[in-house]
N, C-alpha and C positions, 0 to 999 in steps of 0.2 A: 329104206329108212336107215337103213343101219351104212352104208356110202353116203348116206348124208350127215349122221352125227361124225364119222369119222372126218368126213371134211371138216366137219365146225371145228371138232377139236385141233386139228392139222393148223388151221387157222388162226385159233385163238395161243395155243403153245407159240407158234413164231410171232404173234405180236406180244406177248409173253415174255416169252425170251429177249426180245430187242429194244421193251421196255424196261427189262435188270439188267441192262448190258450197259447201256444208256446212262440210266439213273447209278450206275458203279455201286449200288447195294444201299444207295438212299433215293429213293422216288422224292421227286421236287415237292412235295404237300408242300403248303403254306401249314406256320405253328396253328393259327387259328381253323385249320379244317382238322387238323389230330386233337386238337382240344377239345373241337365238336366231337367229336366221334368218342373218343376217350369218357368222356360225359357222361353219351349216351349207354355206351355199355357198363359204365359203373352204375348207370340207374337202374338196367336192366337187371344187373346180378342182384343189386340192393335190392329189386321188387321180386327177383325170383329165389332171393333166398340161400345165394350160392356164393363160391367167390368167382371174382373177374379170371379167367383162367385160358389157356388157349382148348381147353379141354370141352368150351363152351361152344367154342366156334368148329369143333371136330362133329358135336352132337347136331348141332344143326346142319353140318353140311348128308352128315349121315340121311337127319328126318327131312330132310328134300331128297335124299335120292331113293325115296322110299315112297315118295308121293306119284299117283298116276300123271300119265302125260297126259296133257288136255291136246283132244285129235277136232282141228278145226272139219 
């Protein structure tokens, strides 16, 4: 198991990296898919009470690496 997460990672880091390499430190988004998104996390923080923050998206990455793995 654990030769296989590290592949995924191996994996995902070089498409990663080749995708900021690429995009020279701006990813091609179209304005209207940031405006989507932008949107949606300001409704998020407005219903949870918080402000929009990167402090938001640390906590949630946190409360997913805390969840069980589902074992097919």
């Amino acid at each position: 198991m654990q030769l296989e997460m590290d592949m995924i990672e191996l994996e995902v880091r070089a498409m990663m990296e080749r995708c900021l390499e690429l995009g020279d430190g701006d990813m091609p988004l179209p304005q209207e898919v940031k405006d989507y998104h932008m949107e949606k996390l300001q409704s998020r923080a407005k219903k949870e009470g918080r402000p929009l923050a990167f402090d938001m998206v640390v906590s949630d990455l946190q409360y997913a690496s805390r969840l069980p793995m589902v074992q097919k």
